[in-house]
N, C-alpha and C positions, 0 to 999 in steps of 0.2 A: 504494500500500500504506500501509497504516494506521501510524506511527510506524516504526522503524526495527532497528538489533541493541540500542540502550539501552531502548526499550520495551519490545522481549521479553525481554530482562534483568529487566528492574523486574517486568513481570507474572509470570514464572518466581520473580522470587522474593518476589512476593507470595502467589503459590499454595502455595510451599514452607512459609513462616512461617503460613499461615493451615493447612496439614494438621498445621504441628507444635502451635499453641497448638489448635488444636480435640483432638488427640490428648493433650493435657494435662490438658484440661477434662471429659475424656470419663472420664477415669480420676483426676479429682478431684486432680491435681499441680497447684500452687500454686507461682510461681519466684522469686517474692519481692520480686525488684529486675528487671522486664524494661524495660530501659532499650533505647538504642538501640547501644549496645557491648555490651549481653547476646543478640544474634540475627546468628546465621550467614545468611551470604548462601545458604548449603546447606540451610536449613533445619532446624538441627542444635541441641540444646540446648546452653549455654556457660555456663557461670559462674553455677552453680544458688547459688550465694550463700546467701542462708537460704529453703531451699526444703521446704519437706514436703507431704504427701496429706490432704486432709481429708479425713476420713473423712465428712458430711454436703454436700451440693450448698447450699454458704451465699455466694452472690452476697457479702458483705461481707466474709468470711475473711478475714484476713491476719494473716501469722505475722512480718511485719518489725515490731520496736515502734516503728520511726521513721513507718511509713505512718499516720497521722492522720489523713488526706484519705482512705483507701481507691485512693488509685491504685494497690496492688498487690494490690487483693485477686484472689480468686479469680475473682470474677463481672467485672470489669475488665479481664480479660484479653485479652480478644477487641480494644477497642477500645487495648489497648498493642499488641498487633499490629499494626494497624492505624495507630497514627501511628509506628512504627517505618518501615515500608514508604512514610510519606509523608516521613520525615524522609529516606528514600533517596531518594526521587524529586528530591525540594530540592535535596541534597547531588549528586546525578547532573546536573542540569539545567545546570550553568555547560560541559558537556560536548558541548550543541548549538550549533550554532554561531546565533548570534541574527543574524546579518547575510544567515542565510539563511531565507528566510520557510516555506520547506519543513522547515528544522530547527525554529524555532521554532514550529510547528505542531505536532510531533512531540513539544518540551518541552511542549506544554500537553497535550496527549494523553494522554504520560504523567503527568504529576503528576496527571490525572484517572483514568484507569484505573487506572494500579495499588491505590489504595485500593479501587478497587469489582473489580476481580479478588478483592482480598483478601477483601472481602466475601461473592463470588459462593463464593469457595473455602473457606471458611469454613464455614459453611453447608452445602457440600455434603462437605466433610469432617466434622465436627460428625453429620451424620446417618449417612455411613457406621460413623463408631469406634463411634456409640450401637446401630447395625443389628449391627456384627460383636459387641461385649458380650450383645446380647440375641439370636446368634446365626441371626440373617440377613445372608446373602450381599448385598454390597454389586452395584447395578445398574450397568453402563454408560451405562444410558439418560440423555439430558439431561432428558429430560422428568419431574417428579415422579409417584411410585408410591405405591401403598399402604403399602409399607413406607416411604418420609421420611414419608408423614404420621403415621404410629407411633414412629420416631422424632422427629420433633417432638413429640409429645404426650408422650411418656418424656420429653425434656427439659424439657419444661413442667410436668409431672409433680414432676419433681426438683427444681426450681425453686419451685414453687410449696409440696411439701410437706418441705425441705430432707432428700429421703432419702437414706440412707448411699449414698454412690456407688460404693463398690467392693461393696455386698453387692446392690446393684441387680441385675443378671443373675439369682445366685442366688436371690432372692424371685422373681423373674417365671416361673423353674422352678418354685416350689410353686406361684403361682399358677395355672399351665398346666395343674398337678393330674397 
């Protein structure tokens, strides 16, 4: 078997951080300071510190005056999710035992999946929160549907022409006609 109970740990809770920030970004919350002491192993928001909504889909957004660099913007956030969940895997890894080559196996395992779970989850969270806003039913299917590639293109969409992200839905009802 493929890594062990600390691997499905890390991947459980790289799924969980990657539905909570794709649910962030889908409804245009912005958290301001997502360090790696601001994210619940539950996948829980924590210490919204100077947090607010923007109301435009503006990849560079940030409402912290100290961010400079844009590590907290809006559009960033995905990949702070992302080395949060790798800064667990680090922080987890003194936990296998290295004298055993089957542990060790397992630490490099994880330090490598749980980033690309978070990815994988991401993604496919990311497409459900845009499907349930623009009012389609989220698939079970692993396989991509008609509807993620409509969701993809709404976020590319968004992306591309910085639209208001919480009136998004409602425009797509007038446009429906």
């Amino acid at each position: 078997t493929r890594g062990g109970r600390w691997h499905a740990m890390l991947c459980d809770v790289a799924r969980r951080v990657a539905a909570l920030v794709a649910a962030w970004m889908a409804t245009g919350f912005v958290h301001g300071v997502m360090n790696t002491d601001n994210i619940s192993l539950h996948g829980e928001t924590i210490d919204v510190g100077p947090a607010a909504f923007t109301e435009f889909w503006d990849a560079q957004f940030t409402l912290n005056p100290d961010d400079v660099h844009g590590i907290y913007a809006f559009g960033a956030q995905r990949d702070a999710g992302r080395r949060c969940v790798e800064r667990l895997a680090l922080a987890l890894s003194p936990l296998f035992e290295p004298a055993e080559s089957a542990a060790l196996e397992e630490s490099k395992a994880a330090l490598s999946d749980a980033p690309a779970t978070y990815e994988t989850a991401f993604v496919r969270a990311l497409r459900d929160a845009v499907k349930a806003r623009l009012g389609i039913e989220a698939s079970n299917s692993a396989s991509p549907s008609a509807d993620d590639a409509l969701a993809d293109a709404a976020v590319a969409a968004l992306e591309q022409v910085g639209a208001a992200v919480r009136a998004a839905p409602h425009r797509s009802a007038e446009c429906a006609g």
